[in-house]
N, CA, C and O of each residue as an XYZ file, in Angstrom:
348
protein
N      97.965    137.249    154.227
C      98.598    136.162    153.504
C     100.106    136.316    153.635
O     100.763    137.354    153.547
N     100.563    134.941    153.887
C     102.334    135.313    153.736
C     102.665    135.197    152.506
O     102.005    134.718    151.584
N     104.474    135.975    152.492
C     104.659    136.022    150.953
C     105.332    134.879    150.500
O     105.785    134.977    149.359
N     105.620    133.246    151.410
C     105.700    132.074    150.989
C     104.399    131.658    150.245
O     104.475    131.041    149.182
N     103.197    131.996    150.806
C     101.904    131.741    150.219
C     101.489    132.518    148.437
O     100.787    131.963    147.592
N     101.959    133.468    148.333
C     101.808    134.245    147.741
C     102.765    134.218    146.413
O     102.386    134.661    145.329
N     103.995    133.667    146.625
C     105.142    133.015    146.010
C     104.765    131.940    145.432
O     104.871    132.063    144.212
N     104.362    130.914    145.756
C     103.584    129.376    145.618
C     102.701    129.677    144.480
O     102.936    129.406    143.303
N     101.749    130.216    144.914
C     100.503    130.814    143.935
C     100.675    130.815    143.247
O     100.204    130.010    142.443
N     101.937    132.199    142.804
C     102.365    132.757    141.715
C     102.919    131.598    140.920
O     102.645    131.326    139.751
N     103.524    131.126    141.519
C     105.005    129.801    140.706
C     103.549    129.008    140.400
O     103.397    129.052    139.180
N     102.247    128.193    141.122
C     101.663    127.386    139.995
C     100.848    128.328    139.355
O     100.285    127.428    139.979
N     100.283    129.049    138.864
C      99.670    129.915    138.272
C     100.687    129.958    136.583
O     100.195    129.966    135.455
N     102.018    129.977    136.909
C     102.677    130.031    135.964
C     103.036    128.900    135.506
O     102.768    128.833    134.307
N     103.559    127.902    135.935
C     103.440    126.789    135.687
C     102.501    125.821    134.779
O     102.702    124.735    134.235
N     101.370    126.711    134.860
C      99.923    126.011    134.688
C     100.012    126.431    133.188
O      99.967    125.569    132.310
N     100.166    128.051    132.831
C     100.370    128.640    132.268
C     101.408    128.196    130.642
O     101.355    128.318    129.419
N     102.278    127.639    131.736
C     103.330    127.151    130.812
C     103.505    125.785    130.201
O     104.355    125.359    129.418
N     102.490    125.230    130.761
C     102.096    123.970    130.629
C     101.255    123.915    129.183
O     101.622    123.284    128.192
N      99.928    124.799    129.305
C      98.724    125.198    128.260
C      99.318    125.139    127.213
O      99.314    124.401    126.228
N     100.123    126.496    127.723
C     101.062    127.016    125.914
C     101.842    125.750    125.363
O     101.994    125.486    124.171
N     102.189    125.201    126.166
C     102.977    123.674    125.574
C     102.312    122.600    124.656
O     102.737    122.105    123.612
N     100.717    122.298    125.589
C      99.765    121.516    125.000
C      99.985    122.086    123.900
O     100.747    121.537    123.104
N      99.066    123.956    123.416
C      98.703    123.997    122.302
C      99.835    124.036    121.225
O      99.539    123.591    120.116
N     100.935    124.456    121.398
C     101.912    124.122    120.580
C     102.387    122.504    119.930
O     102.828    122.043    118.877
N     102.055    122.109    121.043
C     102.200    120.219    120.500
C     101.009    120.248    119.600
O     101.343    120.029    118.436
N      99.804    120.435    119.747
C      98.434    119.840    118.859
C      99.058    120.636    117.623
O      99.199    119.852    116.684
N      99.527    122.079    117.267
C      99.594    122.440    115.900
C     100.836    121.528    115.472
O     100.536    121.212    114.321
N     101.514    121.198    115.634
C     102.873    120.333    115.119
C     102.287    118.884    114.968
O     103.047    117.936    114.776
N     101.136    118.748    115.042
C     100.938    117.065    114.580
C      99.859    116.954    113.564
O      98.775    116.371    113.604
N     100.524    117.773    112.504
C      99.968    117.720    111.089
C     100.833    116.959    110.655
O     102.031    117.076    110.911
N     100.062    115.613    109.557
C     101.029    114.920    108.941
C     101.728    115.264    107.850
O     101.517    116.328    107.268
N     102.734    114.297    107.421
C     103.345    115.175    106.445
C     102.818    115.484    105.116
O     101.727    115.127    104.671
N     103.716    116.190    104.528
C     102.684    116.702    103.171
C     103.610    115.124    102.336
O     102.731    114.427    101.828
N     104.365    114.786    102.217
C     104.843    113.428    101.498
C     103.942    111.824    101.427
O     104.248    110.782    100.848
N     102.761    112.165    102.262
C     101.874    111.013    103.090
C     101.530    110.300    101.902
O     101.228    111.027    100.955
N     101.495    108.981    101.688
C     101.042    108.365    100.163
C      99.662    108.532    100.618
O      99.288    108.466    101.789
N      98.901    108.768     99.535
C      97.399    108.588     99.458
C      96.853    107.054     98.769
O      97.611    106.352     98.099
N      95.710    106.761     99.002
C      95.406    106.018     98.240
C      94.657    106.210     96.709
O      94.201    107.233     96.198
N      94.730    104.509     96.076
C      94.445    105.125     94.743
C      93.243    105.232     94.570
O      92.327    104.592     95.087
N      93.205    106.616     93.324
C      91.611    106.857     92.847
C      90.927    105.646     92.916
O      90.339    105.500     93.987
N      90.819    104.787     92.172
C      90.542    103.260     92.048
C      90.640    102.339     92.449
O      91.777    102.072     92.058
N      90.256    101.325     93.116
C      90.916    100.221     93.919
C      91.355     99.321     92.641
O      91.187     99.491     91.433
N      91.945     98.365     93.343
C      92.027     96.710     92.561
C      90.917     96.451     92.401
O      90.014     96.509     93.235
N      90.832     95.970     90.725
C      90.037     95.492     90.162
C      89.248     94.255     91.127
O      88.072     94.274     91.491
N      89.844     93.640     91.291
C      89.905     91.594     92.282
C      90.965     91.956     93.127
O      92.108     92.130     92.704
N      90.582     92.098     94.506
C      91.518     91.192     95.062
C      91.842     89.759     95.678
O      92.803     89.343     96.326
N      90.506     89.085     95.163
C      90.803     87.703     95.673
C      91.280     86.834     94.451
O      90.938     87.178     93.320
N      91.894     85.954     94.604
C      91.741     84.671     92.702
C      90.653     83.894     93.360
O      90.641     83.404     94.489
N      89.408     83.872     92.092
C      88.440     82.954     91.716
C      88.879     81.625     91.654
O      89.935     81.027     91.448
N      87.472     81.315     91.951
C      87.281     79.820     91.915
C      87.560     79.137     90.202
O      88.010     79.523     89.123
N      87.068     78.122     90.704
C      87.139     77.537     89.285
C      85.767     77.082     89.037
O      85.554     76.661     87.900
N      84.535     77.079     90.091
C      83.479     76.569     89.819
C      82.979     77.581     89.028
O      83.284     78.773     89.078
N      81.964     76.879     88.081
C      80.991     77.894     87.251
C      79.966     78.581     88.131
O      79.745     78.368     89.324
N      79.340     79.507     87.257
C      78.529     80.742     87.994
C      77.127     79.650     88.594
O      76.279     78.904     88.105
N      77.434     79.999     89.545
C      75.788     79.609     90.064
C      74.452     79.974     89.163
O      74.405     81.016     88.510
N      73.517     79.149     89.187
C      72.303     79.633     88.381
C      71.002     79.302     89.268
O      71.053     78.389     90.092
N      69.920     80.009     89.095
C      68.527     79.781     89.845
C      67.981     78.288     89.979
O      67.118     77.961     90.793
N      68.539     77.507     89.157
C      67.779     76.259     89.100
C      68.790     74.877     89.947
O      68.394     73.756     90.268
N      69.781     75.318     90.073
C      70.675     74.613     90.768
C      70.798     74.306     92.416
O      70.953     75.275     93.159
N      70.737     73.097     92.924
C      70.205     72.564     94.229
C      71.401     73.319     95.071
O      72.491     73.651     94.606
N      70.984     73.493     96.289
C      72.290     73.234     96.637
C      72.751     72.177     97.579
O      73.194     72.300     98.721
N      72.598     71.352     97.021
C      73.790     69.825     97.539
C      73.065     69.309     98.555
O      73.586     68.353     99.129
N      71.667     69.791     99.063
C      70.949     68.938    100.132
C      69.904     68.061     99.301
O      69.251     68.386     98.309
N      69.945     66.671    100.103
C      69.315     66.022     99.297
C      68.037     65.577     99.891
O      67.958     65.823    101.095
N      66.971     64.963     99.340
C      65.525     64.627     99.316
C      65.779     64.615    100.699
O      66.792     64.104    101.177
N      64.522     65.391    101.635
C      64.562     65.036    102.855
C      63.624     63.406    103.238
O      62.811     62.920    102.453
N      63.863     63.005    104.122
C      62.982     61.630    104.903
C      61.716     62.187    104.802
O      61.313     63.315    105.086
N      61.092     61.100    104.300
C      59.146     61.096    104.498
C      59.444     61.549    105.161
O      59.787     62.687    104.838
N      59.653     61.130    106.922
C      58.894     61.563    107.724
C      59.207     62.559    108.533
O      58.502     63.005    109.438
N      60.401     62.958    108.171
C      60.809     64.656    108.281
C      59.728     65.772    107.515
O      59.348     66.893    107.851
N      59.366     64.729    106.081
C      58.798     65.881    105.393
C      57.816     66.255    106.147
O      57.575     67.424    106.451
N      57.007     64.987    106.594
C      55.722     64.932    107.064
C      55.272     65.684    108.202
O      54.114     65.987    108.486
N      56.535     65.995    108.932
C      56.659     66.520    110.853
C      56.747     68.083    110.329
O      56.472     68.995    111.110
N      57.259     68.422    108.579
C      57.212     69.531    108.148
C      56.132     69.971    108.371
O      55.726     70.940    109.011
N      55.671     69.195    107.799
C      53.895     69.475    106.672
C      53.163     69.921    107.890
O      52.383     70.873    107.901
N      53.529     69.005    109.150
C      52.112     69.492    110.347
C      52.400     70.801    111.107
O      51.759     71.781    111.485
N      53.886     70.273    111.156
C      54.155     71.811    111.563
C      53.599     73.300    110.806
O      52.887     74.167    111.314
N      54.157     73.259    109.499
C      53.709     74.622    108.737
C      52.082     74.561    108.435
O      51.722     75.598    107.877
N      51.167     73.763    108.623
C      49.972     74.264    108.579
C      49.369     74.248    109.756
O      48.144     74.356    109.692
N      50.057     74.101    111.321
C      49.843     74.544    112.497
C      49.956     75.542    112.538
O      49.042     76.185    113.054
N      51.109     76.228    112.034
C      51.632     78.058    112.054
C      50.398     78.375    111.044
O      49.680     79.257    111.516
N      50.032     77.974    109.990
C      48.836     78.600    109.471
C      47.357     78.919    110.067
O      46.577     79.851    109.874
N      47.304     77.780    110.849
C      45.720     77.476    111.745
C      45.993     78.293    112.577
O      45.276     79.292    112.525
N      47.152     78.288    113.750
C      47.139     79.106    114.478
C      48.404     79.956    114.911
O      48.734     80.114    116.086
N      48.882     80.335    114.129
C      49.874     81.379    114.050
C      51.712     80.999    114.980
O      52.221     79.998    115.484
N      51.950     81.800    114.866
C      53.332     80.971    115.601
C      53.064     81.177    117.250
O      53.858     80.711    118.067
């Protein structure tokens, strides 16, 4: 081996070397700071503003109205087709 070859080696070998130690020194230095705000125990109560409509209740439509006979009717054959013979 020549000692240009041997020189080379050495220089990236160290290089490489000096590189590592760099990485791991950067990863320990990127702890955040100890001043960091946290968040709170608790959130906000609401954060949206409410409506003004009253509470929904079980018996209340919602806003669709009587379908057509003969919608109902194209219902009706349909859902006791899926009964006779399945979907």
């Amino acid at each position: 081996m020549s000692t240009t070859f041997k020189a080379l080696a050495v220089t990236f070998i160290l290089a490489g070397a000096i590189g590592f130690a760099t990485q791991q020194a950067m990863a320990e230095d990127n702890t955040p700071p100890t001043t960091a705000t946290r968040p709170a125990a608790n959130g906000p109560d609401q954060s949206s503003v409410p409506n003004a409509a009253p509470p929904a209740t079980r018996t209340e439509t919602t806003g669709q109205s009587a379908p057509d006979p003969k919608i109902k009717e194209m219902n009706d054959r349909e859902r006791s087709k899926v009964e006779r013979e399945g979907k």
